[in-house]
PDB file with one MODEL, atoms N, CA, C and O in Angstrom:
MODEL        1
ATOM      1  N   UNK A   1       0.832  -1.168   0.000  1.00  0.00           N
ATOM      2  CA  UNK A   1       0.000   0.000   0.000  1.00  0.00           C
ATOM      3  C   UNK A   1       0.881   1.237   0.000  1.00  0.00           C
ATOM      4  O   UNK A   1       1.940   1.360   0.617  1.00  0.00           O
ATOM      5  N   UNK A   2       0.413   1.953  -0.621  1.00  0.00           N
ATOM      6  CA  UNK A   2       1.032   3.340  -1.010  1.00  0.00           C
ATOM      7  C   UNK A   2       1.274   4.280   0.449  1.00  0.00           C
ATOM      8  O   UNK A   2       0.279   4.348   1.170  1.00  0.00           O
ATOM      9  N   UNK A   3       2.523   5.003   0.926  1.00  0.00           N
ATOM     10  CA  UNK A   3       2.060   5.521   1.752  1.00  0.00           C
ATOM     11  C   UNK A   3       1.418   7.237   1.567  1.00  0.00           C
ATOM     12  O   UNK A   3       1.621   7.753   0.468  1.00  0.00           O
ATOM     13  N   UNK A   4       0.939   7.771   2.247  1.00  0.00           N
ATOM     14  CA  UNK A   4       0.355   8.723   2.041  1.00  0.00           C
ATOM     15  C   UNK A   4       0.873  10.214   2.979  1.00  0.00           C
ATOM     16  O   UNK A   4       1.097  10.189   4.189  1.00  0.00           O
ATOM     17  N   UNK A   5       0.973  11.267   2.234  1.00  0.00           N
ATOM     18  CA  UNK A   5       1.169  12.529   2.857  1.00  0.00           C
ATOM     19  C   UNK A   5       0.115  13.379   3.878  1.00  0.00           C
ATOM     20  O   UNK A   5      -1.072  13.056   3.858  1.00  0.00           O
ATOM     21  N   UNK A   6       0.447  14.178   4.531  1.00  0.00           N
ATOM     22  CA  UNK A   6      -0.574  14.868   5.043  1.00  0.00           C
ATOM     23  C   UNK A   6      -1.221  15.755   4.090  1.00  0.00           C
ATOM     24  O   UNK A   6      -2.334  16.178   4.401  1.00  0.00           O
ATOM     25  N   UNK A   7      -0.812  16.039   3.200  1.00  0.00           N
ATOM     26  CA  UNK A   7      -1.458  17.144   1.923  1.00  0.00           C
ATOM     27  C   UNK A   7      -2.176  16.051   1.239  1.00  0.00           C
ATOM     28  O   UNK A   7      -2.570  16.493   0.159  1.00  0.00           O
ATOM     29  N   UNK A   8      -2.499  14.886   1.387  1.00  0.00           N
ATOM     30  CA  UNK A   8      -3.419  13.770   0.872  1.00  0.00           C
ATOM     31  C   UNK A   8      -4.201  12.952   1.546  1.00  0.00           C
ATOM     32  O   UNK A   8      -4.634  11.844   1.230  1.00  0.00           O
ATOM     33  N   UNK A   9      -4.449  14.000   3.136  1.00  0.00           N
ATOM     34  CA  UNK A   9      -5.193  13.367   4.071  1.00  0.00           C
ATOM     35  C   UNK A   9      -6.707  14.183   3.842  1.00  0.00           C
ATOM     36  O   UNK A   9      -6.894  15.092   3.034  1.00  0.00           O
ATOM     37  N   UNK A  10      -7.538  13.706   4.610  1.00  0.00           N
ATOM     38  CA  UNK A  10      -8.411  14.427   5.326  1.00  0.00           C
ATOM     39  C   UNK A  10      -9.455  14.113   6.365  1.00  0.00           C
ATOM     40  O   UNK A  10     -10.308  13.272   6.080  1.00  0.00           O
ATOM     41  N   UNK A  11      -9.468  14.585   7.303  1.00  0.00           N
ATOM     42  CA  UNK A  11     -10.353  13.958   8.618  1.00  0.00           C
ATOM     43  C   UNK A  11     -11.816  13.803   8.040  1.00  0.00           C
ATOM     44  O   UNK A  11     -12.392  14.318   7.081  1.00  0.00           O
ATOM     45  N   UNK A  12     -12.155  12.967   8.925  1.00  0.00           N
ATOM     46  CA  UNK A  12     -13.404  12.353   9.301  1.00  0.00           C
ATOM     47  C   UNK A  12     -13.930  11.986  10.549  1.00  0.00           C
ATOM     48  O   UNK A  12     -13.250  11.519  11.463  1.00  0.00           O
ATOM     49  N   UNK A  13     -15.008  12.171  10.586  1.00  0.00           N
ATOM     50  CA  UNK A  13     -15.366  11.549  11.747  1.00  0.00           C
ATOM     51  C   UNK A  13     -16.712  10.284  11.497  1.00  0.00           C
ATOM     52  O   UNK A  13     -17.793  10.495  10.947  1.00  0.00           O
ATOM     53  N   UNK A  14     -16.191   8.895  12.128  1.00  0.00           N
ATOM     54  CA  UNK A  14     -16.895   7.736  12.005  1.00  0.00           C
ATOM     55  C   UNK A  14     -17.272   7.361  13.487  1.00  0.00           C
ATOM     56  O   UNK A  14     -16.615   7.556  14.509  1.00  0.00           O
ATOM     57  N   UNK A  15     -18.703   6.676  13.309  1.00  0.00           N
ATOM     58  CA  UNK A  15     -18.670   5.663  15.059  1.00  0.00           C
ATOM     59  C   UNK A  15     -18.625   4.158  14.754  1.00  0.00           C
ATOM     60  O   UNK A  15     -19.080   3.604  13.753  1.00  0.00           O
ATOM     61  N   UNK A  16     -18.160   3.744  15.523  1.00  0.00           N
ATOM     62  CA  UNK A  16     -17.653   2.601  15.330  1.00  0.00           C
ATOM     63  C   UNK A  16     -18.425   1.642  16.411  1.00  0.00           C
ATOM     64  O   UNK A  16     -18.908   2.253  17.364  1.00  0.00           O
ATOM     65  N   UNK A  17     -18.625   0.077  16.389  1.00  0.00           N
ATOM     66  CA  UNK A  17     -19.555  -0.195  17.655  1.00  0.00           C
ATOM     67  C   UNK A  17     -17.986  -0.390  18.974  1.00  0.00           C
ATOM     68  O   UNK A  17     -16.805  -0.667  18.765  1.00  0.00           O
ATOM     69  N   UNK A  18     -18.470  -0.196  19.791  1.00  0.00           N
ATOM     70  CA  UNK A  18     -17.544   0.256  21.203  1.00  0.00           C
ATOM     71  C   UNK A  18     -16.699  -1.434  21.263  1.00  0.00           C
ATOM     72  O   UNK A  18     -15.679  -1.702  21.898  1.00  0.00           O
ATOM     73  N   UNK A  19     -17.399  -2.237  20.515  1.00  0.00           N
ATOM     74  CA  UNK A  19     -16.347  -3.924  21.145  1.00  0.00           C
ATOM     75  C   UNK A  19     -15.524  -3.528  19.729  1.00  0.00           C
ATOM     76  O   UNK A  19     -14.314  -3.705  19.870  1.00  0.00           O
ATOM     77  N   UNK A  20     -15.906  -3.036  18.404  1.00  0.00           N
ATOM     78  CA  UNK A  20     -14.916  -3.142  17.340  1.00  0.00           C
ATOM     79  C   UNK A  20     -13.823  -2.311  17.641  1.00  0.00           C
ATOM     80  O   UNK A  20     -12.710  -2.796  17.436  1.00  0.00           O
ATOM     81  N   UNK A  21     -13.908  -0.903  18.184  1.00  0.00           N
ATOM     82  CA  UNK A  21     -13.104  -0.244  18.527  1.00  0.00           C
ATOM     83  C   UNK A  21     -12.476  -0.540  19.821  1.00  0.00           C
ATOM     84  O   UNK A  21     -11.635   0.299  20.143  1.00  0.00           O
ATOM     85  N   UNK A  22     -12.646  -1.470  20.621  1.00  0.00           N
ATOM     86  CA  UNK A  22     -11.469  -1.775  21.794  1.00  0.00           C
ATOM     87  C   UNK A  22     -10.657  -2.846  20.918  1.00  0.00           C
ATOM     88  O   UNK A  22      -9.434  -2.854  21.051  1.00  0.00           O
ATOM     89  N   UNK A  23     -11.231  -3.711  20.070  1.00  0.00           N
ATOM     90  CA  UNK A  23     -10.313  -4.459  19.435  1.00  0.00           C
ATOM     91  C   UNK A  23      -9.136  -3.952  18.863  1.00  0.00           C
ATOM     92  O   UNK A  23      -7.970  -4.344  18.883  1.00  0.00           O
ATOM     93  N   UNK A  24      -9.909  -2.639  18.159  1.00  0.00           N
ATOM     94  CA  UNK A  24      -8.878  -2.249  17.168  1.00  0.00           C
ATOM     95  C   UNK A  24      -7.427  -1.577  18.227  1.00  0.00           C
ATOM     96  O   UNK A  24      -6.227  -1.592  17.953  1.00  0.00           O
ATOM     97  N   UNK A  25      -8.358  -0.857  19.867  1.00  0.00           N
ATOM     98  CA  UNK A  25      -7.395  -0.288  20.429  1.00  0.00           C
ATOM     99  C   UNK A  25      -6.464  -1.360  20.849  1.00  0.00           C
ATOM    100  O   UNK A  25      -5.265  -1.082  20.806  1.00  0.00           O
ATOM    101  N   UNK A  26      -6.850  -2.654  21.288  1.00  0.00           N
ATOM    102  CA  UNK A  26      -6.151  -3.497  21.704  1.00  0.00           C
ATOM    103  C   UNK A  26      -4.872  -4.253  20.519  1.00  0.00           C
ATOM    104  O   UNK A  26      -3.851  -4.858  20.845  1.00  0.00           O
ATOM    105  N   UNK A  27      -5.199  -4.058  19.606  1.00  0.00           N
ATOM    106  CA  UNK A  27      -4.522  -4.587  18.787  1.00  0.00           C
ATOM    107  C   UNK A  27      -3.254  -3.600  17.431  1.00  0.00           C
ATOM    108  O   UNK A  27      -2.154  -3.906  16.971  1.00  0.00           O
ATOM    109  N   UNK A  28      -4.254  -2.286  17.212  1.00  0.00           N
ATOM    110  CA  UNK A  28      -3.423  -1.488  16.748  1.00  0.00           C
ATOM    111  C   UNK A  28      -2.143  -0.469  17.631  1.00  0.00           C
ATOM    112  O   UNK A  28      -2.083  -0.886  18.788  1.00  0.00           O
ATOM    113  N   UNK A  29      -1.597   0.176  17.506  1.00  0.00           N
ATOM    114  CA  UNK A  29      -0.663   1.026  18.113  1.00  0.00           C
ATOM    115  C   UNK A  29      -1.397   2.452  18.251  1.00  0.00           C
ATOM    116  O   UNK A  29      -2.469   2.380  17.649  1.00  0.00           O
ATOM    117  N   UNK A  30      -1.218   3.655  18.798  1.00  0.00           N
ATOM    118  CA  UNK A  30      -1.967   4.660  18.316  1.00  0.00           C
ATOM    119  C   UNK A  30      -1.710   4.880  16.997  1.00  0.00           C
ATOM    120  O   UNK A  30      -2.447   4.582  16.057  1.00  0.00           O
ATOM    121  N   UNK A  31      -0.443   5.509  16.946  1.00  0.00           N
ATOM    122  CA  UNK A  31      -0.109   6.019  15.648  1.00  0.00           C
ATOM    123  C   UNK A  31      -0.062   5.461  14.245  1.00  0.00           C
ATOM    124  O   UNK A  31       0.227   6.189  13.296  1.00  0.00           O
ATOM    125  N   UNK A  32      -0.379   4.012  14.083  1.00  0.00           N
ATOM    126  CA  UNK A  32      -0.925   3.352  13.251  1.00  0.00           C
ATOM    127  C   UNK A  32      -2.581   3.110  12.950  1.00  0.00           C
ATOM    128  O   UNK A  32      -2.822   2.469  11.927  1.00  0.00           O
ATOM    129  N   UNK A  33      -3.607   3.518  13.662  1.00  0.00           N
ATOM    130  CA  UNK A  33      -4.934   3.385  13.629  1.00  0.00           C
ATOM    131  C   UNK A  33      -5.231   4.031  11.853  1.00  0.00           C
ATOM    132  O   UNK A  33      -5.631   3.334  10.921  1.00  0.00           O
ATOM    133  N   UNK A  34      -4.950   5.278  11.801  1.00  0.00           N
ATOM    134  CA  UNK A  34      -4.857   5.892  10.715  1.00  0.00           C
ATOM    135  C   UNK A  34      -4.958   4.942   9.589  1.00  0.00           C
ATOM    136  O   UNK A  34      -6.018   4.635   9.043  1.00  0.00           O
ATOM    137  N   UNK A  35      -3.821   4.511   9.287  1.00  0.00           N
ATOM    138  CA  UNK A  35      -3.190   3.974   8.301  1.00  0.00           C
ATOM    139  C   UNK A  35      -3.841   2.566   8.130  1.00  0.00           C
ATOM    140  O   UNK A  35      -4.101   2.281   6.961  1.00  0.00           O
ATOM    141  N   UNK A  36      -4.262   1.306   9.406  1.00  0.00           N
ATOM    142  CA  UNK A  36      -4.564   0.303   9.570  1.00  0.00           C
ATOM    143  C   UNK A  36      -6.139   0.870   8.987  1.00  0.00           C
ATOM    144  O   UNK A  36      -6.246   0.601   7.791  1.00  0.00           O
ATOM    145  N   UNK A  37      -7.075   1.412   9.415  1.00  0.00           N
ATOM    146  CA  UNK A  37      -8.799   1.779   9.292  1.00  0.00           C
ATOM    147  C   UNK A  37      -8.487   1.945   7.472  1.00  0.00           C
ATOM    148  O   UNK A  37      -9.119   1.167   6.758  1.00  0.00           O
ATOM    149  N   UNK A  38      -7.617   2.855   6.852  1.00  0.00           N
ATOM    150  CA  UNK A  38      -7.529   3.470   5.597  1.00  0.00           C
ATOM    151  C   UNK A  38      -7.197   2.124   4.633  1.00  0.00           C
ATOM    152  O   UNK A  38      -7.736   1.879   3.553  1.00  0.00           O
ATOM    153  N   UNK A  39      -6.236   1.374   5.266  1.00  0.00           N
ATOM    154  CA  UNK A  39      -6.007   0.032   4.186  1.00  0.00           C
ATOM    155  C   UNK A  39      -7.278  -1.070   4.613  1.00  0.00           C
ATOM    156  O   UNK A  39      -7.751  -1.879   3.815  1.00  0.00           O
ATOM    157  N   UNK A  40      -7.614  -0.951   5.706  1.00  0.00           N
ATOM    158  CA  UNK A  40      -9.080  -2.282   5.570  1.00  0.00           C
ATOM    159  C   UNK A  40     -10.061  -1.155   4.857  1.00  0.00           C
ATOM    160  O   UNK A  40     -11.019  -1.842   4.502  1.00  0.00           O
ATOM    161  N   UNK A  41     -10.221  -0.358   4.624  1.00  0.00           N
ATOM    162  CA  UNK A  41     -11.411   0.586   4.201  1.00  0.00           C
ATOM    163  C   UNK A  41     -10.918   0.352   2.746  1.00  0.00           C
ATOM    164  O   UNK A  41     -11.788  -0.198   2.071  1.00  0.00           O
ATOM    165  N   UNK A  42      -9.694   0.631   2.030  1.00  0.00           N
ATOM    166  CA  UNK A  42      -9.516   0.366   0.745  1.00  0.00           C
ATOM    167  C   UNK A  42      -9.573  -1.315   0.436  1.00  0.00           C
ATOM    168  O   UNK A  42     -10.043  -1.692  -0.637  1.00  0.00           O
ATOM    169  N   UNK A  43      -9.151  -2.143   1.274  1.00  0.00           N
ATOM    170  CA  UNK A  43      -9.342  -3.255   0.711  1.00  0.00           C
ATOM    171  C   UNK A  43     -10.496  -3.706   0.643  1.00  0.00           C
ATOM    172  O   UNK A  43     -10.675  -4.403  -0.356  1.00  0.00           O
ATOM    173  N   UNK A  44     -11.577  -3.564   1.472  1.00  0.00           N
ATOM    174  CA  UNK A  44     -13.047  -3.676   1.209  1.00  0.00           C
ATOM    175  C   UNK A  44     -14.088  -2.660   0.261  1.00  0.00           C
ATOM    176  O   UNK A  44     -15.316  -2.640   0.350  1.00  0.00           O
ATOM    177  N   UNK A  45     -13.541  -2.125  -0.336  1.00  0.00           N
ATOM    178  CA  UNK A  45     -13.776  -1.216  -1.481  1.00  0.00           C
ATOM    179  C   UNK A  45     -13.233  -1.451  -2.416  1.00  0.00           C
ATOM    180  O   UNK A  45     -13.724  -0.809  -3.345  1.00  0.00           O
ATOM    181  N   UNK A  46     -12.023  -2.370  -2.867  1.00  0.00           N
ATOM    182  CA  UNK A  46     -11.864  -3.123  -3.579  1.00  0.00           C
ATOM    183  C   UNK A  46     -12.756  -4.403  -3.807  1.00  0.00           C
ATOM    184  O   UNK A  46     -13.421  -4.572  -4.829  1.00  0.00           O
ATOM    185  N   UNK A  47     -12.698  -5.330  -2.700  1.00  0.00           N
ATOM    186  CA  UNK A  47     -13.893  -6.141  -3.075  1.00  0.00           C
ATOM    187  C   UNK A  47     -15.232  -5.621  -3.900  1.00  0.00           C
ATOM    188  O   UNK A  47     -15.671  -6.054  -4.966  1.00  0.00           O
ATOM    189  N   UNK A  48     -15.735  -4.559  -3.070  1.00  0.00           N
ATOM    190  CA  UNK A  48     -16.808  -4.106  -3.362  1.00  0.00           C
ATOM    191  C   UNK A  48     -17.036  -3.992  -4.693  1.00  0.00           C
ATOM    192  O   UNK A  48     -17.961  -4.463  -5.355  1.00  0.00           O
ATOM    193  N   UNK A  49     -15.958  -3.214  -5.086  1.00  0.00           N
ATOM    194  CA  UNK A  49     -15.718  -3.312  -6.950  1.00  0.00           C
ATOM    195  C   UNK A  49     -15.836  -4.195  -7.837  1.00  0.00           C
ATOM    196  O   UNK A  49     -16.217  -3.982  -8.988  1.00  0.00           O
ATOM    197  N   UNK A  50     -15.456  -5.462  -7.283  1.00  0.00           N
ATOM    198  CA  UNK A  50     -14.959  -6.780  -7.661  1.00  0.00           C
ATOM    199  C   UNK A  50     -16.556  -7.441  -8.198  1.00  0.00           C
ATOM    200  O   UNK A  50     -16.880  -7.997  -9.248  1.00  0.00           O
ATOM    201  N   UNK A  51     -17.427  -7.046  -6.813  1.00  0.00           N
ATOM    202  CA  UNK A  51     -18.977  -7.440  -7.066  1.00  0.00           C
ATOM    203  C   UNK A  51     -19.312  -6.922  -7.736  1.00  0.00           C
ATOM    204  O   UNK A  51     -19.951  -7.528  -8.595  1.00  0.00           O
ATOM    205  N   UNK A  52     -19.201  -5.835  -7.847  1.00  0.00           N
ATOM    206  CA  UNK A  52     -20.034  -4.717  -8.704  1.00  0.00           C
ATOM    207  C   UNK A  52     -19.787  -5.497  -9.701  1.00  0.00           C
ATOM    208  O   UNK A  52     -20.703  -6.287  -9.927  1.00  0.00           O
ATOM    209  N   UNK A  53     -18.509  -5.602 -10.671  1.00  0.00           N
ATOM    210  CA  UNK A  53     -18.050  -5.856 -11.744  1.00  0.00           C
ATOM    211  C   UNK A  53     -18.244  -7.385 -12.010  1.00  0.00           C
ATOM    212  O   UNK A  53     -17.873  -7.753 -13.125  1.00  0.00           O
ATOM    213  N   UNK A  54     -18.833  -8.467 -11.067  1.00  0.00           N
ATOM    214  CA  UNK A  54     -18.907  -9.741 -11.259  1.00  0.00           C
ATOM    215  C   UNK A  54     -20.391  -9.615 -11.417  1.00  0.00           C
ATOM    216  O   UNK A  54     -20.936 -10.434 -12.155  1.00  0.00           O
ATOM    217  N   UNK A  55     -21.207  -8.592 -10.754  1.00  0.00           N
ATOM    218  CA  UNK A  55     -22.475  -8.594 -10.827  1.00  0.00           C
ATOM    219  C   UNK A  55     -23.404  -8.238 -12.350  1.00  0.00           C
ATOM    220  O   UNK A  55     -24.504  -8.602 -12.766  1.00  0.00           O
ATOM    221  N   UNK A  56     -22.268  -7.305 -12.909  1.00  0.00           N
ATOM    222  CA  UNK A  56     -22.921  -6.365 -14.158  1.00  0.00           C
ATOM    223  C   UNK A  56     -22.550  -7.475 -14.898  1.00  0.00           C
ATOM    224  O   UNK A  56     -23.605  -7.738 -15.475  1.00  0.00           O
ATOM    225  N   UNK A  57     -21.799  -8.236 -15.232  1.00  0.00           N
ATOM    226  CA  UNK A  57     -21.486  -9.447 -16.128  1.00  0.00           C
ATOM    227  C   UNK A  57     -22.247 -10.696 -16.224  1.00  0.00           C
ATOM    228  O   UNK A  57     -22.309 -11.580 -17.078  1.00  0.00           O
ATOM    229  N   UNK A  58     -22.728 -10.530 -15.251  1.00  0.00           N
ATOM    230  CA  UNK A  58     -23.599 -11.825 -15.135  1.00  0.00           C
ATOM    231  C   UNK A  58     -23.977 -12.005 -16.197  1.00  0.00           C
ATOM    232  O   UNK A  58     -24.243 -11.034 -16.906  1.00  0.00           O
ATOM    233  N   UNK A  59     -24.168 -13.647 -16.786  1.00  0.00           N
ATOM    234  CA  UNK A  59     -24.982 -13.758 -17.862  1.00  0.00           C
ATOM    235  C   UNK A  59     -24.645 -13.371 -18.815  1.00  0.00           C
ATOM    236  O   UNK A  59     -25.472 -13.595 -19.699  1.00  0.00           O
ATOM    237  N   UNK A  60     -23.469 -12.669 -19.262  1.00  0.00           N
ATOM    238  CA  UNK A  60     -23.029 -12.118 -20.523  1.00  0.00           C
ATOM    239  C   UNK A  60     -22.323 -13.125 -21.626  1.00  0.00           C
ATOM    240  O   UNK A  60     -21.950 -12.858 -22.769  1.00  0.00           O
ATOM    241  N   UNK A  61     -22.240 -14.855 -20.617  1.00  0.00           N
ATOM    242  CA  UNK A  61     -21.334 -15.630 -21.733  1.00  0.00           C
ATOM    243  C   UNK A  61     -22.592 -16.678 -21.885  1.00  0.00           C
ATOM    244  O   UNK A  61     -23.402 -17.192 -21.113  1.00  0.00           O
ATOM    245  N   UNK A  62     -22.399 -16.705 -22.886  1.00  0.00           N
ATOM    246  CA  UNK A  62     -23.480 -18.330 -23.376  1.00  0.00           C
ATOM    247  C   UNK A  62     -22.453 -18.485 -24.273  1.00  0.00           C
ATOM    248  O   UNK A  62     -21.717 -17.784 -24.966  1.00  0.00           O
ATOM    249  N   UNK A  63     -22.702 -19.922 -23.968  1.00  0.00           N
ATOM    250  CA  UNK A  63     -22.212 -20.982 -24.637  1.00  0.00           C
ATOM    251  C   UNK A  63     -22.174 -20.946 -25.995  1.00  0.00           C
ATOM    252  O   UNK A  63     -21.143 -21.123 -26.644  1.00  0.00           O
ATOM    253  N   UNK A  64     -23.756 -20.618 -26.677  1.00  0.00           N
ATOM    254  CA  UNK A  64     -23.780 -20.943 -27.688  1.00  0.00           C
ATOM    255  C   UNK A  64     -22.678 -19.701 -29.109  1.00  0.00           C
ATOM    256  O   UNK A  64     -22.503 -19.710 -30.328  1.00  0.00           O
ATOM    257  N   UNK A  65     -22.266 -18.898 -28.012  1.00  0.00           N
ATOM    258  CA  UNK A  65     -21.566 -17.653 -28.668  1.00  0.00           C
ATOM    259  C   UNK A  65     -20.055 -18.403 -28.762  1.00  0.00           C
ATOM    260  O   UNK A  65     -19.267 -17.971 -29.605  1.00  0.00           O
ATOM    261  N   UNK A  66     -19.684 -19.445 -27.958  1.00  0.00           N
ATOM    262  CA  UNK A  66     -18.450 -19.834 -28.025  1.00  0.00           C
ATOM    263  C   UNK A  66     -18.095 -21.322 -28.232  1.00  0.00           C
ATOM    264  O   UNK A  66     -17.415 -21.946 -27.418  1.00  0.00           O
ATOM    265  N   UNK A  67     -18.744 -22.015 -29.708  1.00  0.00           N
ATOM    266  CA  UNK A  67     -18.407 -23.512 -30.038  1.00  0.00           C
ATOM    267  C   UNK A  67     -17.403 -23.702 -29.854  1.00  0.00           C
ATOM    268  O   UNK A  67     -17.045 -24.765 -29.346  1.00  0.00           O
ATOM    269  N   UNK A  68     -16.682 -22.886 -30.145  1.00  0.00           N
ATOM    270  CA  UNK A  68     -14.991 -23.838 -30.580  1.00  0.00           C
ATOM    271  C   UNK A  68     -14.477 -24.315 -29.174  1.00  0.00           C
ATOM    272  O   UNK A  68     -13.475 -25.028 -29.111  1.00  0.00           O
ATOM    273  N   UNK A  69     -15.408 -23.782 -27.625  1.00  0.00           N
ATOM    274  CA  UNK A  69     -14.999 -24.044 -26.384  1.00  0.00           C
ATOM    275  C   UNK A  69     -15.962 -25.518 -25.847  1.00  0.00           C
ATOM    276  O   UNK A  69     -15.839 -26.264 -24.875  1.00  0.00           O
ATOM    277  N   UNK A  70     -16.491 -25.496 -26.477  1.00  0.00           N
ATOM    278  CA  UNK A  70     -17.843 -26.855 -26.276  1.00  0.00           C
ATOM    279  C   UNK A  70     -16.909 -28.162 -26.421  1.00  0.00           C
ATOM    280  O   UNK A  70     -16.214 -28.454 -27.394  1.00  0.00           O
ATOM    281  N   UNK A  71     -17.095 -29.033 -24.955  1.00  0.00           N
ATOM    282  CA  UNK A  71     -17.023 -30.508 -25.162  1.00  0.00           C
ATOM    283  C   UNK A  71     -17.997 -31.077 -25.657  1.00  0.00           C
ATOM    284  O   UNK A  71     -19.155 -30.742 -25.903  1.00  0.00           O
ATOM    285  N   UNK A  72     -17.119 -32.413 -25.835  1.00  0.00           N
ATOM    286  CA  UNK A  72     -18.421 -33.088 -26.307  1.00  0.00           C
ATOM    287  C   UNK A  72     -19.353 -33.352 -25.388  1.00  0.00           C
ATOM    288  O   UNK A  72     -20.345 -33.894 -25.875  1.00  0.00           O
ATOM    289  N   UNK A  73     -19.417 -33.094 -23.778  1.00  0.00           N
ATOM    290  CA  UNK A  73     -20.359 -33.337 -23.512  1.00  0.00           C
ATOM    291  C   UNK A  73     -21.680 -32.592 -23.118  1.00  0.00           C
ATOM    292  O   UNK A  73     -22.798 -32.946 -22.744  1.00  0.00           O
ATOM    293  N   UNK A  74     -20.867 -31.053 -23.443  1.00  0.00           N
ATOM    294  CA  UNK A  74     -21.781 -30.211 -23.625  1.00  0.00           C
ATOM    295  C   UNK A  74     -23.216 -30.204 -24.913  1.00  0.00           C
ATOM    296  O   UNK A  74     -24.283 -29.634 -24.687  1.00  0.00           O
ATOM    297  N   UNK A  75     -22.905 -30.966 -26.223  1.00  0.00           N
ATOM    298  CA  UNK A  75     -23.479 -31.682 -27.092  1.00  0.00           C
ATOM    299  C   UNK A  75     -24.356 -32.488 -26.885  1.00  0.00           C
ATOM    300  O   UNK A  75     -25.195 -32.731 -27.752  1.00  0.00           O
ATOM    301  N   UNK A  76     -24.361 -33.190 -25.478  1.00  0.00           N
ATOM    302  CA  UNK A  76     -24.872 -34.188 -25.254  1.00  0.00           C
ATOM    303  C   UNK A  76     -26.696 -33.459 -24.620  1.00  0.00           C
ATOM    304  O   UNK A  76     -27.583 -34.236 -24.268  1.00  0.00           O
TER     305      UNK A  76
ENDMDL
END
């Protein structure tokens, strides 16, 4: 992951439920929270994309558009 400048930040404010955020306190550092919330937030926005883009496709291949990929037991 890319790291990032302060001239490429910008605050927010989120609530979080109170057991996710002791986890995160228990497990992140302070000065890493930032950076840890910003890469699970991009990597699940990647997924998200992933659906999107598996979703709009649906259904776009039939078979019958692609013989030369047909077994024979697709024939059957």
């Amino acid at each position: 992951m890319a790291t990032r400048t302060s001239s490429e930040t910008q605050k927010m404010t989120v609530s979080l439920p109170k057991t996710l955020l002791e986890r995160l306190k228990e497990r992140v550092p302070p000065r890493r929270r930032s950076a840890f919330i910003a890469e699970a937030v991009e990597e699940r926005l990647a997924l998200e994309d992933q659906l999107q883009a598996i979703e709009e496709s649906a259904g776009c291949w039939r078979d019958e558009d692609h013989p030369k990929l047909m077994s024979d037991e697709d024939y059957r």
